[in-house]
C-alpha positions in Angstrom: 171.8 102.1 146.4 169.3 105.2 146.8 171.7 108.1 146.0 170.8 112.0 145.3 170.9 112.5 141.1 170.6 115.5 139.2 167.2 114.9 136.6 166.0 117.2 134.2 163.6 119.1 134.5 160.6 117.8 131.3 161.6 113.7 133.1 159.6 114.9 136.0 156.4 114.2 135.9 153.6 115.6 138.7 152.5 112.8 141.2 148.6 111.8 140.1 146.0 113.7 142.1 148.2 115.6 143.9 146.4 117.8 146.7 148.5 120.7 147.3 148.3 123.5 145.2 151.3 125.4 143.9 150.9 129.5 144.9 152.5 132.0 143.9 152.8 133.2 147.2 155.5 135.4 149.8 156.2 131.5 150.6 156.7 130.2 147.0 158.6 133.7 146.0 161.0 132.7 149.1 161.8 129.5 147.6 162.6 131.1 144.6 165.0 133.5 146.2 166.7 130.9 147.6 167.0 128.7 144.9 168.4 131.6 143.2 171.0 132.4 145.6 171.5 129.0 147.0 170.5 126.0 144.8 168.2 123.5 145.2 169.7 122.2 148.6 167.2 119.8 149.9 166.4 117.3 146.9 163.0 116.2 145.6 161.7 112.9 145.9 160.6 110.7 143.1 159.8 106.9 141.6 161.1 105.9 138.2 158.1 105.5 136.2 157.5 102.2 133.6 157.4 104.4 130.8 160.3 106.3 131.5 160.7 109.2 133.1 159.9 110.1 137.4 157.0 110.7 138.9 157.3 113.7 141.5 156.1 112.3 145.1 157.4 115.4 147.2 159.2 118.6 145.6 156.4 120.1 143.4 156.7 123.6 144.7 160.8 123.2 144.2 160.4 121.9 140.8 158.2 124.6 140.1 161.0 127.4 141.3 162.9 125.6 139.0 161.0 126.2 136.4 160.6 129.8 136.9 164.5 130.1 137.0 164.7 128.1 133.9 167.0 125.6 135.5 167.6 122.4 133.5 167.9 119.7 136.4 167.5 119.2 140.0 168.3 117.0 142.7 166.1 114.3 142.8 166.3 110.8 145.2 164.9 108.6 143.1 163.2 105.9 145.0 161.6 102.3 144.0 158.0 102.5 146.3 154.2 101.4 145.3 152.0 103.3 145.0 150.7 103.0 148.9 154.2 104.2 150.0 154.1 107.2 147.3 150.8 108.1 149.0 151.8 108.1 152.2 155.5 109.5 151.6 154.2 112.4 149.6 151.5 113.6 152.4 154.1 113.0 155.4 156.3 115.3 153.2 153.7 118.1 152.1 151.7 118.1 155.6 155.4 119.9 156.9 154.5 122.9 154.9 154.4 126.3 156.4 150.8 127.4 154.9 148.1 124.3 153.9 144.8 125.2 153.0 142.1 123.5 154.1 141.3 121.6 151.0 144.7 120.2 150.9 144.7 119.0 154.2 141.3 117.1 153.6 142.3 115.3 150.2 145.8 114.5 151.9 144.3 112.7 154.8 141.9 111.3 152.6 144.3 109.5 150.7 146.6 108.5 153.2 144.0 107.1 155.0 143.0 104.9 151.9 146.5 103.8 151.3 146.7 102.5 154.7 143.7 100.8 154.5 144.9 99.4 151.2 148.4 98.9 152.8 146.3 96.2 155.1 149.2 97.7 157.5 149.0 96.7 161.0 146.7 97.7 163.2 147.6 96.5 166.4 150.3 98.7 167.4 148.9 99.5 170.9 149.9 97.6 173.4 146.9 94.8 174.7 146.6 95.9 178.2 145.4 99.4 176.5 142.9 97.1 175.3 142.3 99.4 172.2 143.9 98.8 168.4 144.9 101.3 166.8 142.6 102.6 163.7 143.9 103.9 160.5 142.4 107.2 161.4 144.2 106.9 164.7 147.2 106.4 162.3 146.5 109.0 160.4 145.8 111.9 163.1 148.9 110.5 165.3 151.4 111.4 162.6 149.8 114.7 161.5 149.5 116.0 165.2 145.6 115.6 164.8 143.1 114.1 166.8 141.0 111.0 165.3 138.1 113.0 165.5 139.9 116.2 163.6 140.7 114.0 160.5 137.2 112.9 160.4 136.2 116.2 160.3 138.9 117.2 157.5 138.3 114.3 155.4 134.5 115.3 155.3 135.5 118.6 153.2 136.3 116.4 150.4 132.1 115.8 149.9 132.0 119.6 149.3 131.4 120.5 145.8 134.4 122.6 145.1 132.6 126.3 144.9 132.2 126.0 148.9 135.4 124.1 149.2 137.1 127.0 147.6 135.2 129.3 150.2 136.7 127.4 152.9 139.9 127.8 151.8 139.5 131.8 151.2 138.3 131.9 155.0 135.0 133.2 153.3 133.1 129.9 155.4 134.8 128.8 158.8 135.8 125.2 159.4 133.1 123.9 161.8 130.0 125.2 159.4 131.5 123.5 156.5 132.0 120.2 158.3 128.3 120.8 158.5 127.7 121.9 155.4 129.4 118.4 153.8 126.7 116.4 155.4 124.5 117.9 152.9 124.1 116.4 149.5 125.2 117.9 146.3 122.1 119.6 144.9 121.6 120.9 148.9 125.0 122.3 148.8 124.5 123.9 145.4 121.0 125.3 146.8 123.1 126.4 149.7 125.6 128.2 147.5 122.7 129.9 145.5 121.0 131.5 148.7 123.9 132.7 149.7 
C-alpha cells in the first residue's frame, strides 16, 4: 500500500531533465517560511530507483527548502510508475505553480507530449458523432487549460538556442516573436542574437 514516509534528504535524487528551475524567489523564500513555521505539510512525490535511493518526480522546490533549513528528511509518497507516468505526473504537478517561465512550460509540454505518444494511450476519447479523435496535443492543451494551437506554439521554444530562450524568459523578447524566431535555424538564431 502507497503510504506517506519520511526519506532523507541525500536518498533523493532530482527527476532527469527536469524543466523547472529552482529560484530563489519571494515564492521559493515563502515556502521556506512555511516550512519553517509549519513543516513540510504537503509531501513530495517519488519512485524507488533500481539502484537504491528515489528519484524526485514532483517536490523539487520543497526538497530544496529543505535543504536550506538543513532538515534531514521529508515526506515523500513513494510511488512504483514508468517512466511515461513520471513524465506526465511530474508536469501535471509542476504546471500548478504560481510563477512558470516560459521555458519551463515549453520543455514540460514537450515531454508530456512524447510520453503520451510513447504511452500509445488512447486517442479516441471523443465521442464518434463529434467525429473528431482526440490528438495528443489535444491531450496535452485540455489538461493545461491550453489550446492545441497554444502548446504548439510553446513547444516550438524548445528549438531556441538557449541565449534567446533565456530572453524570453527575462521578458527581454515577447512570446509571439520568439515563436517566430524558433522557425529559424540555429546559426540564423545565433546571427539574430549577434545583430541584436
Amino acid at each position: 500500500l502507497e503510504r506517506v514516509k519520511e526519506i532523507p534528504l541525500y536518498e533523493l535524487h532530482p527527476f532527469k531533465c527536469h524543466p523547472f528551475k529552482i529560484q530563489n524567489d519571494e515564492e521559493m523564500k515563502r515556502l521556506i517560511e512555511s516550512i519553517k513555521k509549519f513543516g513540510t505539510i504537503t509531501p513530495a512525490l517519488a519512485r524507488p530507483l533500481p539502484e537504491g535511493g528515489y528519484e524526485l518526480i514532483s517536490g523539487h522546490r520543497r526538497l530544496a527548502a529543505c535543504q536550506v533549513l538543513e532538515l534531514e528528511t521529508m515526506p515523500v509518497i513513494v510511488r512504483e510508475m514508468s517512466d511515461d507516468e513520471a513524465v506526465i505526473a511530474m508536469v501535471d504537478a509542476n504546471l500548478q505553480r504560481e510563477t512558470i517561465l516560459p521555458s519551463e512550460k515549453a520543455f514540460a509540454y514537450k515531454m508530456k507530449l512524447d510520453a503520451i505518444k510513447h504511452q500509445g494511450q488512447r486517442t479516441d476519447l471523443t465521442s464518434s458523432q463529434v467525429g473528431m479523435k482526440l490528438q495528443a496535443m489535444d491531450i496535452v492543451g485540455q489538461e493545461a487549460g491550453d489550446s492545441r494551437n497554444q502548446v504548439h506554439r510553446y513547444i516550438r521554444l524548445t528549438e531556441l538556442i538557449p541565449e534567446l530562450l533565456d530572453m524570453v524568459d527575462e521578458k527581454k523578447i515577447a512570446f509571439n516573436p520568439a515563436v517566430e524566431i524558433s522557425y529559424l535555424k540555429p546559426n540564423e538564431q545565433q546571427d539574430f542574437l549577434e545583430a541584436m
